[in-house]
GUBABA-295404 format. One record per atom (N, C-alpha, C): residue in one letter; atom name; x, y, z. Coordinates in nm, 3 decimals, padded with zeros to 5 digits. Each point is the difference from the previous one (the first is absolute). Layout:
BEGIN
{code=a | site=CA | u=X | v=Y | w=Z} .
...
//
This chain:
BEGIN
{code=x | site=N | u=00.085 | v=-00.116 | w=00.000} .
{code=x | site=CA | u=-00.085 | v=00.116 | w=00.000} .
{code=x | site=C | u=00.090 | v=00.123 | w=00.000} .
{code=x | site=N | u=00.014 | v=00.124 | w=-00.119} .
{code=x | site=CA | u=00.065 | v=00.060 | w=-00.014} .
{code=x | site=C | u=-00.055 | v=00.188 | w=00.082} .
{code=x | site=N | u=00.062 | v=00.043 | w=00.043} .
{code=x | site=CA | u=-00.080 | v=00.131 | w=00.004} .
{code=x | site=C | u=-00.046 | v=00.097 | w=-00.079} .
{code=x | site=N | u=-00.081 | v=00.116 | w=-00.047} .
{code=x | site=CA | u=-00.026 | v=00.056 | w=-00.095} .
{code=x | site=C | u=00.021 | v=00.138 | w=00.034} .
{code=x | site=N | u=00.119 | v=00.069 | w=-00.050} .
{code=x | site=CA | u=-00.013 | v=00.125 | w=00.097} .
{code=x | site=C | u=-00.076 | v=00.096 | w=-00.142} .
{code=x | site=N | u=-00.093 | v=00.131 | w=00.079} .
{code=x | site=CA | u=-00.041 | v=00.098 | w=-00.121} .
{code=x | site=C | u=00.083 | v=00.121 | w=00.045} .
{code=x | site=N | u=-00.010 | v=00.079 | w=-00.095} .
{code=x | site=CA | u=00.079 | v=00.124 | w=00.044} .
{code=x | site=C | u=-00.071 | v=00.084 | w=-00.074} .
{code=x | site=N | u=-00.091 | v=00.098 | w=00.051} .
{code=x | site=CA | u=-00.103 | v=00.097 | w=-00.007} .
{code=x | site=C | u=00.094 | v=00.138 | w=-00.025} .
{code=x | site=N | u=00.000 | v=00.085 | w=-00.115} .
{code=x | site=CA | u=00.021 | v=00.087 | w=-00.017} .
{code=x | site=C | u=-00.098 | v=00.092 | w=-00.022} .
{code=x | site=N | u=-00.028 | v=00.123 | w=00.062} .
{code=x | site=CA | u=-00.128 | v=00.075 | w=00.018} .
{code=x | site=C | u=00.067 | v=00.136 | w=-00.098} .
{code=x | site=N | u=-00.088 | v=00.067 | w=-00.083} .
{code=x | site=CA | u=00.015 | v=00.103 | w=-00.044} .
{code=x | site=C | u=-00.131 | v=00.087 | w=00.010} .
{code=x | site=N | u=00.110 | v=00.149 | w=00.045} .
{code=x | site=CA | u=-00.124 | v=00.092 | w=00.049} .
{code=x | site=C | u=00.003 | v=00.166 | w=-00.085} .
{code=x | site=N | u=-00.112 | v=00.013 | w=-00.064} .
{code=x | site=CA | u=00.024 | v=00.115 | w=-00.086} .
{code=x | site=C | u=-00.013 | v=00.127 | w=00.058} .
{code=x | site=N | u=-00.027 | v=00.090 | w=-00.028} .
{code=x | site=CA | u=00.024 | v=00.141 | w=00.096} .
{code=x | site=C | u=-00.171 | v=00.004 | w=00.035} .
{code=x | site=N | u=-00.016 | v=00.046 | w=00.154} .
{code=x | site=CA | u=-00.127 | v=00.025 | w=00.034} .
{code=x | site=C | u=-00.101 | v=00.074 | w=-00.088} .
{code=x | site=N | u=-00.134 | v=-00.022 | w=00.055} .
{code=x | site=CA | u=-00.095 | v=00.051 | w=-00.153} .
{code=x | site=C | u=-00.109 | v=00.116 | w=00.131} .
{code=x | site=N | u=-00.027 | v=00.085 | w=-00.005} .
{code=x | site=CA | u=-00.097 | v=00.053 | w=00.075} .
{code=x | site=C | u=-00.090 | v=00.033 | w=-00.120} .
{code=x | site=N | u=-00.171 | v=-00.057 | w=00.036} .
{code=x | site=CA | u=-00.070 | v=00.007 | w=-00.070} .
{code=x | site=C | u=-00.173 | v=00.002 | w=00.088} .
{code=x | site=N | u=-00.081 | v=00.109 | w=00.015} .
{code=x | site=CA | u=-00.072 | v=00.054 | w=-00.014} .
{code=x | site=C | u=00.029 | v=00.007 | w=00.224} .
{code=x | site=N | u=00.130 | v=00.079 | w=00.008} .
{code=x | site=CA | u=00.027 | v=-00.010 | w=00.164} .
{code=x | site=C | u=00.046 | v=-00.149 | w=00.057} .
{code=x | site=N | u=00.003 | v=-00.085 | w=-00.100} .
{code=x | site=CA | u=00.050 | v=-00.170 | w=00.044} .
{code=x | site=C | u=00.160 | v=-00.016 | w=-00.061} .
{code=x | site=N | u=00.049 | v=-00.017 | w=00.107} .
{code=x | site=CA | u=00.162 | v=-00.040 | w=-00.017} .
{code=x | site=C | u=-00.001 | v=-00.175 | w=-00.061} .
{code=x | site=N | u=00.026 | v=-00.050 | w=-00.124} .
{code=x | site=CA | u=-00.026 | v=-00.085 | w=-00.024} .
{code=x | site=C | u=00.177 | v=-00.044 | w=-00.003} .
{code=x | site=N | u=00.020 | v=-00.104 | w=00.037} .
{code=x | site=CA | u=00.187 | v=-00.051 | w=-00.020} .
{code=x | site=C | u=-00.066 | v=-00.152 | w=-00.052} .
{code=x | site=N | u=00.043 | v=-00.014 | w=-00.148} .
{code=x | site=CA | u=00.018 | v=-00.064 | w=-00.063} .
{code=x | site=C | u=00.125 | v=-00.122 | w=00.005} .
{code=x | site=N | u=00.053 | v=-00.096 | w=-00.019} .
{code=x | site=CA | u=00.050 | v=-00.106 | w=-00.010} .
{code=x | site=C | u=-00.019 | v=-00.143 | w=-00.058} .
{code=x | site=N | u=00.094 | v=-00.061 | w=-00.049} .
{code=x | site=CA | u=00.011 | v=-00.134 | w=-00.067} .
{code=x | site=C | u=00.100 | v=-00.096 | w=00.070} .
{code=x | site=N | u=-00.056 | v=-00.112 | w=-00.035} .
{code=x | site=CA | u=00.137 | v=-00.073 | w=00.029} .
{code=x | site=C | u=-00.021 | v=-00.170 | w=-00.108} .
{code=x | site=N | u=00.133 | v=-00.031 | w=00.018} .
{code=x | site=CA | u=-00.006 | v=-00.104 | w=-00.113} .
{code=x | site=C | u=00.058 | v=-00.182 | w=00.081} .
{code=x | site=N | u=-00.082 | v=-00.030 | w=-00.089} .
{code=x | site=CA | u=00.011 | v=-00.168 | w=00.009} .
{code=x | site=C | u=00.142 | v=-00.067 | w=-00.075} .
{code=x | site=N | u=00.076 | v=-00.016 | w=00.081} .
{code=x | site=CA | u=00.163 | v=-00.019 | w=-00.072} .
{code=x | site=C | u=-00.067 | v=-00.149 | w=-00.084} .
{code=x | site=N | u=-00.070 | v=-00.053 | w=00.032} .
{code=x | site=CA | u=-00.002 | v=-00.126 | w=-00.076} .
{code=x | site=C | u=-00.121 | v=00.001 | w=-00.109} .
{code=x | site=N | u=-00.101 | v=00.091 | w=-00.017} .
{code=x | site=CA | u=-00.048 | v=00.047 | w=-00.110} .
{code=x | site=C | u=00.045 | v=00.114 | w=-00.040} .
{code=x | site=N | u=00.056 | v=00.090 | w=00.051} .
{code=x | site=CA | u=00.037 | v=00.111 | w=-00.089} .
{code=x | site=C | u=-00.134 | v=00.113 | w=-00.007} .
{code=x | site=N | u=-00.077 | v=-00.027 | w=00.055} .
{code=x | site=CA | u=-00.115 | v=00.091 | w=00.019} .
{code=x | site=C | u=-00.016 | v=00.102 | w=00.103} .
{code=x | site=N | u=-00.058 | v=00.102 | w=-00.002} .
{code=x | site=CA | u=-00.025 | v=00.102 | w=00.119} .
{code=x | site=C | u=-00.136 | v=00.006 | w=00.018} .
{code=x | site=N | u=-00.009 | v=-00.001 | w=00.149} .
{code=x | site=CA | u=-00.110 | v=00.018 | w=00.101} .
{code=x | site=C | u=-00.038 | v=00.181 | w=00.010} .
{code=x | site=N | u=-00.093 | v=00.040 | w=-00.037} .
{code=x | site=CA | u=-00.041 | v=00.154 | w=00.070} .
{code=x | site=C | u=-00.045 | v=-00.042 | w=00.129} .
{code=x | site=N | u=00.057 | v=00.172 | w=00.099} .
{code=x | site=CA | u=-00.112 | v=-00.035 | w=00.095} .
{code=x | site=C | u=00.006 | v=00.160 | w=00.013} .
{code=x | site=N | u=-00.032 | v=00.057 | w=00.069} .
{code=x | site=CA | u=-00.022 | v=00.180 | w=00.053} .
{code=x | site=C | u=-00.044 | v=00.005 | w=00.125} .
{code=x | site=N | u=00.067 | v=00.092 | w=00.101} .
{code=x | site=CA | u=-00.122 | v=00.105 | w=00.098} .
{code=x | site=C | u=-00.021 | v=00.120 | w=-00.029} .
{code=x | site=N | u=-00.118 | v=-00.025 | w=00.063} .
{code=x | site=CA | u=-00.037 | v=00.147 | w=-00.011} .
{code=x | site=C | u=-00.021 | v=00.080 | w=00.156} .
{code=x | site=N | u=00.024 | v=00.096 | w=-00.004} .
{code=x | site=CA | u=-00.008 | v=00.068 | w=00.141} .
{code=x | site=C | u=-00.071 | v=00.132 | w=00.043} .
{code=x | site=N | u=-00.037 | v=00.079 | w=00.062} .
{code=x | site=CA | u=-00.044 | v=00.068 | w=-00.005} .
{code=x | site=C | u=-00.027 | v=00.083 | w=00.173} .
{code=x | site=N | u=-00.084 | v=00.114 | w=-00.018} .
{code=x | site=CA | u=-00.021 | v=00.073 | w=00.145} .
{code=x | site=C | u=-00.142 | v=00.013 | w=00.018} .
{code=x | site=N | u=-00.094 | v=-00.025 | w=00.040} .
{code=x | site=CA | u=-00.114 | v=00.040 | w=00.030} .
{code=x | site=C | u=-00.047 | v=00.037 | w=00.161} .
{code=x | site=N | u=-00.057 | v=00.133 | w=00.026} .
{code=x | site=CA | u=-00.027 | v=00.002 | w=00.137} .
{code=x | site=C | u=00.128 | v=-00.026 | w=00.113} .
{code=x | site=N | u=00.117 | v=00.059 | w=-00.094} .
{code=x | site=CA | u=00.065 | v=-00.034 | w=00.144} .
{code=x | site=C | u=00.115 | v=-00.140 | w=-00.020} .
{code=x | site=N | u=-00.052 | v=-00.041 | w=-00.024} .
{code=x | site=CA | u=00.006 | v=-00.175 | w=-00.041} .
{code=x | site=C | u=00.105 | v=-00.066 | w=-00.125} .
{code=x | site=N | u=00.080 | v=-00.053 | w=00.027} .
{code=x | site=CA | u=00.047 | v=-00.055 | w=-00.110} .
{code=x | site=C | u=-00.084 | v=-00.146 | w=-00.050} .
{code=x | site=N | u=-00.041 | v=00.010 | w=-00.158} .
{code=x | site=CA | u=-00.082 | v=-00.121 | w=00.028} .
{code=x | site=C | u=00.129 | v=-00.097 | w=-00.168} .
{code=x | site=N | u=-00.046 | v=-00.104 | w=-00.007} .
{code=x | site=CA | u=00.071 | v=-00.114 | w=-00.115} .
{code=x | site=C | u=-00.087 | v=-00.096 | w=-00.064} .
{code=x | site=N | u=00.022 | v=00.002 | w=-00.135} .
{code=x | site=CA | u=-00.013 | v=-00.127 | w=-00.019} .
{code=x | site=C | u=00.063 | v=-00.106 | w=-00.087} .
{code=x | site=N | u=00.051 | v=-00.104 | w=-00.005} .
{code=x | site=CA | u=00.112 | v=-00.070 | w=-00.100} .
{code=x | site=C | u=-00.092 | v=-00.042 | w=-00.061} .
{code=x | site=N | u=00.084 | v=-00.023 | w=-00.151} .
{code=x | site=CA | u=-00.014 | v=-00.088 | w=-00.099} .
{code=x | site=C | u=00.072 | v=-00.112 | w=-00.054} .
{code=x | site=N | u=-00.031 | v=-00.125 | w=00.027} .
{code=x | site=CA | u=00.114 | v=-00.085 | w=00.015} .
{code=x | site=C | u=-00.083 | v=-00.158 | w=-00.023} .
{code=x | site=N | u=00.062 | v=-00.082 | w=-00.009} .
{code=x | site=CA | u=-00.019 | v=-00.156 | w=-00.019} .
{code=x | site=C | u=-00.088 | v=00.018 | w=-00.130} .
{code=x | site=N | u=00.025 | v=00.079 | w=-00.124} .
{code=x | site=CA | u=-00.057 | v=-00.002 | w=-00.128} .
{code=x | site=C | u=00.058 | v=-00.128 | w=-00.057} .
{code=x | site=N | u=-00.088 | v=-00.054 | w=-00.110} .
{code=x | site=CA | u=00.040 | v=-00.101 | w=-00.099} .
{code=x | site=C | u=00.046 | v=00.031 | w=-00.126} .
{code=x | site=N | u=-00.028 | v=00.129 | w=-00.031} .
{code=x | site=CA | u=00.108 | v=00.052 | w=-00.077} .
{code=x | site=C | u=00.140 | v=-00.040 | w=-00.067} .
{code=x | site=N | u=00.022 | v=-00.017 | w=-00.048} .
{code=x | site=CA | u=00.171 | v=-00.009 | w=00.003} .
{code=x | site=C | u=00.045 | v=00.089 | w=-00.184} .
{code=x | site=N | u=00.115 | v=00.066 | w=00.004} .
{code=x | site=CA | u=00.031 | v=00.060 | w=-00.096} .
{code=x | site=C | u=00.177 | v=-00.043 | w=-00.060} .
{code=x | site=N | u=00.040 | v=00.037 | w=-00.098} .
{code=x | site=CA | u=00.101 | v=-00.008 | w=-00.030} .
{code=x | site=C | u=00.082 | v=00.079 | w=00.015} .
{code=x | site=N | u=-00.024 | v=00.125 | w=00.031} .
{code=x | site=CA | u=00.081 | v=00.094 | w=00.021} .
{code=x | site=C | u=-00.030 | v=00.071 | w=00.151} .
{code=x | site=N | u=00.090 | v=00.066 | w=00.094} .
{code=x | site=CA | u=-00.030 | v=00.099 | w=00.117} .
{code=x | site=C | u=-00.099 | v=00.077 | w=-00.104} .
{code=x | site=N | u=00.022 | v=00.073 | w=-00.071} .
{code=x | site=CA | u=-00.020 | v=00.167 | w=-00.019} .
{code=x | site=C | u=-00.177 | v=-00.073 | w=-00.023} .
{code=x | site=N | u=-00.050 | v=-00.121 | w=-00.073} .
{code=x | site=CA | u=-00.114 | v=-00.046 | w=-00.040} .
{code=x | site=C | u=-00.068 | v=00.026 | w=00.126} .
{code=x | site=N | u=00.040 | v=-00.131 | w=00.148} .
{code=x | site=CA | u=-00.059 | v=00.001 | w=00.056} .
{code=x | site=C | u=-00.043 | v=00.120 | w=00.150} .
{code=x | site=N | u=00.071 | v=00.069 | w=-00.024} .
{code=x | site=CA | u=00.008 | v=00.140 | w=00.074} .
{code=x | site=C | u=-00.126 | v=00.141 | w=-00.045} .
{code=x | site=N | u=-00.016 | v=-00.033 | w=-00.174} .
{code=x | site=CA | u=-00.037 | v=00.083 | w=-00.056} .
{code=x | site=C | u=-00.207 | v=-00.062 | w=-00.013} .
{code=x | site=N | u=00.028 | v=-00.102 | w=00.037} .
{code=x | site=CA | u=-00.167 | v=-00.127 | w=00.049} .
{code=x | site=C | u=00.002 | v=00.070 | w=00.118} .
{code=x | site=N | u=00.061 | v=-00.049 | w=00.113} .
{code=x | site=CA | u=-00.003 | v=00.034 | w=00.110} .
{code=x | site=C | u=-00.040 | v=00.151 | w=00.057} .
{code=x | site=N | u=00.025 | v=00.096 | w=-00.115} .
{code=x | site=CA | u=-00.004 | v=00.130 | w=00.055} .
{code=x | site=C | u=-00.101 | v=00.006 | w=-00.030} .
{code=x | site=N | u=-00.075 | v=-00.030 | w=-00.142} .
{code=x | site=CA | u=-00.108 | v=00.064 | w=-00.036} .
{code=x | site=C | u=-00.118 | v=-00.100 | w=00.060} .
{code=x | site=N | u=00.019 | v=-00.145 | w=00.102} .
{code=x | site=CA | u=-00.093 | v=00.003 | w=00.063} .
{code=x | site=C | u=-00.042 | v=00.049 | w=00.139} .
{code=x | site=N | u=00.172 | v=00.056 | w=00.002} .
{code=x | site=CA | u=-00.088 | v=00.063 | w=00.169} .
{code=x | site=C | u=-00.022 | v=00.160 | w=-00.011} .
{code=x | site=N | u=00.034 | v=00.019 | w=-00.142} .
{code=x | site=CA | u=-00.123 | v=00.136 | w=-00.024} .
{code=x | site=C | u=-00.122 | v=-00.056 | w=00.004} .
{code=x | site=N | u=-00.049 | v=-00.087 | w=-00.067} .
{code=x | site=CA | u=-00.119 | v=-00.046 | w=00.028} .
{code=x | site=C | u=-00.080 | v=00.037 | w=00.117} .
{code=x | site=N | u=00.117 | v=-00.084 | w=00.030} .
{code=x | site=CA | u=-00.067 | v=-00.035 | w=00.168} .
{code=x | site=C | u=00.013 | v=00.098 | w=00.088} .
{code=x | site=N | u=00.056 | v=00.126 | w=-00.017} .
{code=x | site=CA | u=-00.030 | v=00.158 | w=00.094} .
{code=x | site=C | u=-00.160 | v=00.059 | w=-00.088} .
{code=x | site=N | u=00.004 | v=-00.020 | w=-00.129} .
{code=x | site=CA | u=-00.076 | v=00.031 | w=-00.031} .
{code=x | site=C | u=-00.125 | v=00.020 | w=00.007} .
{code=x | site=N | u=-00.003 | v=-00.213 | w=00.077} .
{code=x | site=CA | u=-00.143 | v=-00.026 | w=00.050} .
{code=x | site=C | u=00.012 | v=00.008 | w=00.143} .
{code=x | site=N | u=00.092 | v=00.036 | w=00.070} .
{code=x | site=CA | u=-00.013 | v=00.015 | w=00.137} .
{code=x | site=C | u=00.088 | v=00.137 | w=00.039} .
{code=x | site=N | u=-00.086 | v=00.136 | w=-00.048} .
{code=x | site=CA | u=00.041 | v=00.107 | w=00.028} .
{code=x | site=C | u=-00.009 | v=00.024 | w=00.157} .
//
């Protein structure tokens, strides 16, 4: 029985502020497919309050960082969108 080591390299593009939501974007890749994972938070201030929410464990997968970063952003515009 052999061990399997992965080695997760994460890439993170420059922060996005979009409609008052600090969105930080990121990828990371599958050394043994060669694919990238999006995921994003998003953050924000309301009342005082710092509030979050991640985007993450998508099924997604892309061939390139810049692909899956550029999915990732435009769904958590979405998603400020519908939860102003």
């Amino acid at each position: 029985m052999g061990v399997v080591l992965y080695v997760i390299i994460l890439a993170t593009m420059p922060n996005l502020y979009y409609n008052d939501r600090l969105i930080i974007a990121h990828a990371s890749i599958n050394q043994s497919t060669k694919l990238w994972s999006p995921g994003a938070e998003i953050t924000w201030k309301a009342d005082g309050e710092r509030h979050s929410h991640t985007i993450g464990g998508l099924a997604d997968r892309f061939k390139t960082c810049e692909e899956a970063e550029r999915f990732v952003i435009d769904l958590a515009k979405k998603w400020v969108d519908a939860n102003p």
